[in-house]
C-alpha positions in Angstrom: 103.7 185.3 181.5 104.7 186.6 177.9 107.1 189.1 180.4 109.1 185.6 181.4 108.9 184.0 178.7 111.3 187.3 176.9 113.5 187.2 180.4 114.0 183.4 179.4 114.4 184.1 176.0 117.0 186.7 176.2 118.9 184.8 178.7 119.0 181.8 176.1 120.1 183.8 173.4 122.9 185.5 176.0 123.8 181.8 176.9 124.5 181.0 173.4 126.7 183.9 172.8 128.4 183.3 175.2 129.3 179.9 174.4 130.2 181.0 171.0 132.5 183.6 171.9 133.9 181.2 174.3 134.3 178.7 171.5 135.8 181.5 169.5 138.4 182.3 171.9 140.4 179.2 171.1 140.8 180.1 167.5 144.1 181.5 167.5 145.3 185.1 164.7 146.9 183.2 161.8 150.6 182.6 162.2 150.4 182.6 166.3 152.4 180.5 168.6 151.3 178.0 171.0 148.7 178.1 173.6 147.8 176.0 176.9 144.8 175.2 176.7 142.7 171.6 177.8 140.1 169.0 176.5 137.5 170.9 178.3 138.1 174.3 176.5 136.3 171.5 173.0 134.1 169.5 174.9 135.7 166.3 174.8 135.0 163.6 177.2 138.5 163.9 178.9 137.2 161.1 181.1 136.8 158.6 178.3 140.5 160.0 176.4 142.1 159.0 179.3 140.9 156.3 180.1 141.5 154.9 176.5 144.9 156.4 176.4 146.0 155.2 179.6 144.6 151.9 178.0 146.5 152.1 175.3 150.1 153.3 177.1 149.9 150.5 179.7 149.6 148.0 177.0 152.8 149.0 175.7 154.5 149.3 178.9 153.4 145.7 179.9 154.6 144.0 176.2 157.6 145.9 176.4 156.9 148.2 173.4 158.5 150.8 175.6 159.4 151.4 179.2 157.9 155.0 179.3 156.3 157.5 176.9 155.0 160.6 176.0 152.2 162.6 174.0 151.3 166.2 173.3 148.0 167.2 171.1 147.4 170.4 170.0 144.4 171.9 168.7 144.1 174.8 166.4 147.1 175.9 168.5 146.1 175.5 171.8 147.6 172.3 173.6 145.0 170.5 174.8 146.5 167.1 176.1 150.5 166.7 177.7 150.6 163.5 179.7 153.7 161.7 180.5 153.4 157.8 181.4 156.0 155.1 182.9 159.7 155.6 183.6 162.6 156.0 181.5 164.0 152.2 182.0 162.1 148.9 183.5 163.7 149.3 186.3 160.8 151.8 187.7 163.7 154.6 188.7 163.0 157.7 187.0 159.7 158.6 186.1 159.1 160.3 182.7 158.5 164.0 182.9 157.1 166.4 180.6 160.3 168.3 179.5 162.6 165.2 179.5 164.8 164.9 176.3 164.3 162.6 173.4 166.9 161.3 171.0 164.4 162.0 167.7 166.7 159.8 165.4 165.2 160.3 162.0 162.6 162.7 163.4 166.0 165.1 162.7 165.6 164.9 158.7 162.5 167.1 159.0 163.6 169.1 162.1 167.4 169.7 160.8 168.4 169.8 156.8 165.0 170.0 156.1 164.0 173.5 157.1 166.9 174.7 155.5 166.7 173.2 152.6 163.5 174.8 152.4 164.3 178.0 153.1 167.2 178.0 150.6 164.7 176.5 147.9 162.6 179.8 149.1 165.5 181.9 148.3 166.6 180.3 144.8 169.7 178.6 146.0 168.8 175.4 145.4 166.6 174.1 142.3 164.0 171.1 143.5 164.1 170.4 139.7 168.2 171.0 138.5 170.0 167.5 139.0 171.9 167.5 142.5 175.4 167.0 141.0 174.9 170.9 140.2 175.6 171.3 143.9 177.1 168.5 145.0 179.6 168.3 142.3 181.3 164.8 142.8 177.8 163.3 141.5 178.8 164.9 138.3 181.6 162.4 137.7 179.3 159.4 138.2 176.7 158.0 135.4 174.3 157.0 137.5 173.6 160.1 139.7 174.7 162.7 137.7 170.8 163.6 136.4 169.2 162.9 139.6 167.0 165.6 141.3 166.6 167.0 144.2 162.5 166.4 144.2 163.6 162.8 143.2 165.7 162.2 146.4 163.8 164.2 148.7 160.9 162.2 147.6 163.1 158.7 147.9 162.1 158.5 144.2 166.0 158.5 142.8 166.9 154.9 143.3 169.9 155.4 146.2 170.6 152.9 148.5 168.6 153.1 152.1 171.2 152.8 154.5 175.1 152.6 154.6 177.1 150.7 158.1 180.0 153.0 158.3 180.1 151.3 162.0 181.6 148.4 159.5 184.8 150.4 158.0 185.5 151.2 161.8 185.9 148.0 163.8 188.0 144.6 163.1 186.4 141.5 162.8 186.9 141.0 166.7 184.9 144.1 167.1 188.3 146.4 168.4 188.5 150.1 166.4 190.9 150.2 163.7 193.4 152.9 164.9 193.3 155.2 162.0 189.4 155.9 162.4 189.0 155.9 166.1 191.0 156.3 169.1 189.9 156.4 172.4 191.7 159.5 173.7 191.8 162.9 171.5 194.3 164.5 169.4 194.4 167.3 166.6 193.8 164.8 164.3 190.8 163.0 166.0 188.8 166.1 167.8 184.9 164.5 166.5 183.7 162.9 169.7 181.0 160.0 168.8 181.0 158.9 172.4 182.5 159.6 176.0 186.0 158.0 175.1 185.3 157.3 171.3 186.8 159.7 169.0 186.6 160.0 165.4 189.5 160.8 162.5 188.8 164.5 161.3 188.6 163.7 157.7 186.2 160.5 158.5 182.8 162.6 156.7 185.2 162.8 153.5 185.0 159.0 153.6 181.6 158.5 153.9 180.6 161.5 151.4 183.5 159.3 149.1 181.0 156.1 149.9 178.0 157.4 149.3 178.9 159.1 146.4 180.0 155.9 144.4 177.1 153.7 145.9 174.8 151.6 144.0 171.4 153.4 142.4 168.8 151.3 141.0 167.6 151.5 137.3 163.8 151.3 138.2 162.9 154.2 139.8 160.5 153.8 142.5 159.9 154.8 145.9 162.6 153.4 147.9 163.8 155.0 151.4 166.9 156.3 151.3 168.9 158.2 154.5 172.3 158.8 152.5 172.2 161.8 151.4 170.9 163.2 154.7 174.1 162.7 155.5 175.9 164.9 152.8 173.0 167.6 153.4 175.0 169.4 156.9 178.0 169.8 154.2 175.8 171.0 151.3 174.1 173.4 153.6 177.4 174.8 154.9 178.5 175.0 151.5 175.8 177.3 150.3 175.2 179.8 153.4 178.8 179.9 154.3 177.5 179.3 157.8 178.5 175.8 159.6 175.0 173.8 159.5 174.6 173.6 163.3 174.4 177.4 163.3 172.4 177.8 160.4 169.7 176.0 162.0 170.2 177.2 165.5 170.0 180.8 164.2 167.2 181.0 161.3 165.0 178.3 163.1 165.5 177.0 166.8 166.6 180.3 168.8 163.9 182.9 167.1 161.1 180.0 167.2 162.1 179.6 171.1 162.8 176.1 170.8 165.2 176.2 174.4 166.2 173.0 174.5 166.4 172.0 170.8 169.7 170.9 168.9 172.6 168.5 168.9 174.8 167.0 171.2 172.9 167.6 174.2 175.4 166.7 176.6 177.6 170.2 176.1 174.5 172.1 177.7 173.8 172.2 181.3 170.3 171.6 180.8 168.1 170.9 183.9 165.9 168.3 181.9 166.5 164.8 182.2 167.5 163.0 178.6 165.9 159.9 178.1 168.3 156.8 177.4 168.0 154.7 174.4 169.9 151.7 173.9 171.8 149.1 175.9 174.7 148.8 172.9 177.1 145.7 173.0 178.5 146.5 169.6 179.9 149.7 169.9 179.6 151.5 173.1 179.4 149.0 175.5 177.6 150.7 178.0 174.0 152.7 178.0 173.6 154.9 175.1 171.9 158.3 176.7 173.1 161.9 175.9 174.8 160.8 172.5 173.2 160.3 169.3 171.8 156.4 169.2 172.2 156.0 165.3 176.0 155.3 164.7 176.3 157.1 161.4 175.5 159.7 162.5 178.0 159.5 166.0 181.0 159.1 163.2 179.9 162.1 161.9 180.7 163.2 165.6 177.0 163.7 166.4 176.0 166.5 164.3 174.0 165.1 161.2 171.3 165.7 158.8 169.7 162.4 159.6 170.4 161.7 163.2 171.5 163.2 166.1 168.7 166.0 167.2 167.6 166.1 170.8 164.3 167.4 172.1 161.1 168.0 174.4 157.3 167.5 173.1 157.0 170.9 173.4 160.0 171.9 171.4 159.0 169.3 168.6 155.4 170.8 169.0 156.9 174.7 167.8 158.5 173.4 165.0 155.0 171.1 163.7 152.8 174.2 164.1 155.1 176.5 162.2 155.0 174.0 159.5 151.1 173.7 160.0 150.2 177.5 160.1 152.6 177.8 156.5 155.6 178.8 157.7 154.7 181.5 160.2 155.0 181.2 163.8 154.5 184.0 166.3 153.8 186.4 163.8 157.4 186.0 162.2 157.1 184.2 159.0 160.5 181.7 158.5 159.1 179.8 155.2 156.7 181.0 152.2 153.7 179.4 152.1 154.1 178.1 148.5 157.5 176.3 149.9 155.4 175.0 152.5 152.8 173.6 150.3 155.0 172.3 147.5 156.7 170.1 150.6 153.9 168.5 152.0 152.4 167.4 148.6 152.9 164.1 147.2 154.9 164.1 144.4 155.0 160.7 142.6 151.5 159.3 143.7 151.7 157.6 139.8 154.4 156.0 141.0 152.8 154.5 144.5 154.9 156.9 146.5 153.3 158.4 149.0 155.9 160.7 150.2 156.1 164.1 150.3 159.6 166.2 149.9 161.2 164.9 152.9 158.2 164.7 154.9 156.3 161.2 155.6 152.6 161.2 154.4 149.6 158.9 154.6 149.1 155.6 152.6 147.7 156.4 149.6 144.5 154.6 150.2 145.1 155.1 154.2 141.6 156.2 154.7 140.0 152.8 153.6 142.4 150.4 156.1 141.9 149.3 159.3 144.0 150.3 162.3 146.3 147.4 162.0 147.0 148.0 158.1 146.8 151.9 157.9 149.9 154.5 158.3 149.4 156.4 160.8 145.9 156.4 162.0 143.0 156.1 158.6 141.3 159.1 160.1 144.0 161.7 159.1 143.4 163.4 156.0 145.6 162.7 152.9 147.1 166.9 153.2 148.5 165.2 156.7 152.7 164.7 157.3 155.1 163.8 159.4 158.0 161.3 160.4 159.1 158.8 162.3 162.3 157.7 163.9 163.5 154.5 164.8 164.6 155.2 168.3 160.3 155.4 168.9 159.2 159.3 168.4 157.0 159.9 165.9 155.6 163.8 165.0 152.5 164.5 163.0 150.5 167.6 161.3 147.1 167.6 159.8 146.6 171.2 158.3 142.5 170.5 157.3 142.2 169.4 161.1 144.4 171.6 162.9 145.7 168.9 164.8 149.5 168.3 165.8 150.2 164.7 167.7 153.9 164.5 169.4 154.7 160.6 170.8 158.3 160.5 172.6 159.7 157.1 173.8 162.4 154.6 173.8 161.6 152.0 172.4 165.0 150.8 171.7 165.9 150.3 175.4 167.2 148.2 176.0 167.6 146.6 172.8 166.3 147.5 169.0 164.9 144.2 169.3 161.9 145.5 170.5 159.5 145.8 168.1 155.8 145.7 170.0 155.4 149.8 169.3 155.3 148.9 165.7 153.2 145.7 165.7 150.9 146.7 168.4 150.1 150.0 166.2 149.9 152.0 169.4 151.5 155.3 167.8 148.6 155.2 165.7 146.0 153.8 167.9 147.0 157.1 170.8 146.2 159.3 167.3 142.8 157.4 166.5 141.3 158.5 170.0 141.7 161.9 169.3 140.1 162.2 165.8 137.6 159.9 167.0 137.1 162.5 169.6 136.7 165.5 167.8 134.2 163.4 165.2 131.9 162.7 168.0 131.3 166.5 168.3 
């Protein structure tokens, strides 16, 4: 008897470690990229995550928050959930797939300038803490922004206006284009294509840098989101690594990160992957908005932008999100210190009620204590989290103290901006609740 009771024994103990080195397995070396991996590999009811998401998703779909979307979870690294759901228009046509395309709208302030800024912060060409108009010299020559920071505008703590309609200085009161900005057939002086058949005046950025630069800031300084200097940011980086920004990025970030499908003006690739469409626009375009940038500022700008205009997949977005969650390494290659890293994702003027980060999007302050319907983004993330939205309907998200990265792609905008259910239904949020509640329940 006591002769089983060690066989039983031993093979307990053998059980257990070999759950535990099966456990261990998913814990990735530090600074490694991203893994496949499934619900199973943690335990999770996958039947009940489903179920719930599914839940959640067809809601949408039926209120017209959206007519399709998509989510990617990772895990300590390892991708554990990558479904896709409904089609890419109501009209039931083309299903959304898993490598599709996504216009990220303002998702691009953390994928594009932001990384660079960064990484020239890393190097000491750029001071978070010397006023702007040091680099950006035309601020020098006006009162009100000559002392402000870059901390304050990264953290929309400078005062500047949110948003500029350049669309405005375009188009006649009858809606036609005023000749000298945009033609609809190219010539040496209008090359910038913001649209199959819409071209923009060369010199049209020098107009909108001349704009912004004598635009209104407010005396109270207080967090107020601002996407103007986004804008300026493509020039600034140029400026400083003598290396057009499109380049810059695509070299020091997207190609050696293996982002294959990442970057700007989609349309100029021969890529396999379907891009999603956004908007039906009667103001502009006049026809379906898919393949060129949604956000107009950013098409005068000819597409390529600092606050609008990247293109993606989940899985691309996903590369970027753990690079910035494992401190600035990815695949054993290190592209930001980790001190850069952490100095970004901080909150800077929580005195001040902001909860923002340098360029990054963080938690309410008191996030944790709301209710689904009042928190931003789910009250189960913990206040290290960040992220960004864009208006378009993507939204990214990295917790470092969980190890979590959520990815939700979709279009709300089709086929008008109108529609505003994703927001007031709170599913972004509610898709990210299942999974911490998930992982709690272990």
């Amino acid at each position: 008897m006591l002769k089983y009771f060690f066989i039983l024994f031993g093979l307990f103990i053998t059980t257990l470690i070999a759950q535990e080195d099966k456990k261990q397995t998913l814990a990735l070396p530090v600074g490694s990229s991203l893994q496949t991996s499934s619900l199973a590999a943690y335990e999770l009811d996958s039947v009940a995550i489903y179920h719930q998401i599914d839940s959640i998703i067809t809601n949408g779909i039926k209120n017209k928050a959206f007519p399709g979307a998509q989510i990617l979870v990772a895990k300590e690294g390892n991708i554990i959930f990558h479904e896709a759901y409904g089609f890419h228009t109501y009209d039931s046509v083309q299903p959304v797939a898993l490598n599709d395309i996504y216009d990220l709208a303002s998702v691009t302030k953390i994928m594009g300038p932001l990384p660079a800024i960064m990484k020239l912060v890393d190097q000491g060409k750029l001071d978070l803490d010397t006023p702007f108009s040091s680099y950006w010299t035309p601020w020098k020559h006006e009162k009100d922004k000559r002392n402000i920071t870059l901390r304050e505008i990264l953290a929309h703590q400078a005062g500047l206006e949110p948003y500029i309609v350049f669309l405005n200085k375009t188009l006649k009161n009858n809606g036609r284009f005023k000749n000298r900005f945009l033609r609809s057939k190219p010539n040496k002086r209008f090359k910038n294509e913001a649209f199959e058949g819409i071209y923009v005046k060369n010199n049209f950025n020098k107009k909108m840098y001349r704009i912004i630069n004598r635009s209104a800031v407010s005396a109270e300084k207080k967090y107020k989101y601002s996407g103007l200097t986004f804008l300026i940011f493509p020039e600034l980086i140029a400026q400083l690594t003598g290396v057009p920004y499109e380049q810059y990025i695509e070299e020091e970030f997207y190609k050696p990160l293996g982002m294959k499908t990442f970057g700007f003006l989609p349309n100029r690739h021969n890529f396999l992957n379907k891009i999603v469409p956004t908007e039906m626009d009667t103001l502009f375009r006049h026809r379906l908005t898919q393949g060129w940038v949604h956000d107009e500022n950013a098409s005068l700008l000819g597409g390529i932008s600092g606050n609008a205009g990247l293109f993606g997949t989940a899985n691309d977005l996903a590369i970027m999100m753990q690079m910035f969650l494992q401190k600035g390494i990815y695949a054993g290659k290190r592209y930001i210190s980790e001190k850069i890293i952490n100095e970004f994702i901080r909150v800077q003027y929580p005195q001040n009620d902001n909860r923002r980060g340098l360029g990054f999007d963080k938690p309410l302050l008191d996030n944790a204590k709301l209710s689904l319907d009042t928190s931003y983004p789910a009250p189960e993330v913990s206040p290290e989290s960040f992220g960004h939205s864009g208006f378009t309907g993507t939204f990214v998200w990295a917790d470092p103290k969980n190890q979590l990265v959520y990815i939700f792609l979709s279009n709300r905008v089709y086929p008008t901006r109108d529609h505003r259910n994703l927001y007031d239904l709170h599913i972004r949020s509610a898709v990210q609740q299942v999974f911490y509640r998930a992982f709690e329940k272990q």
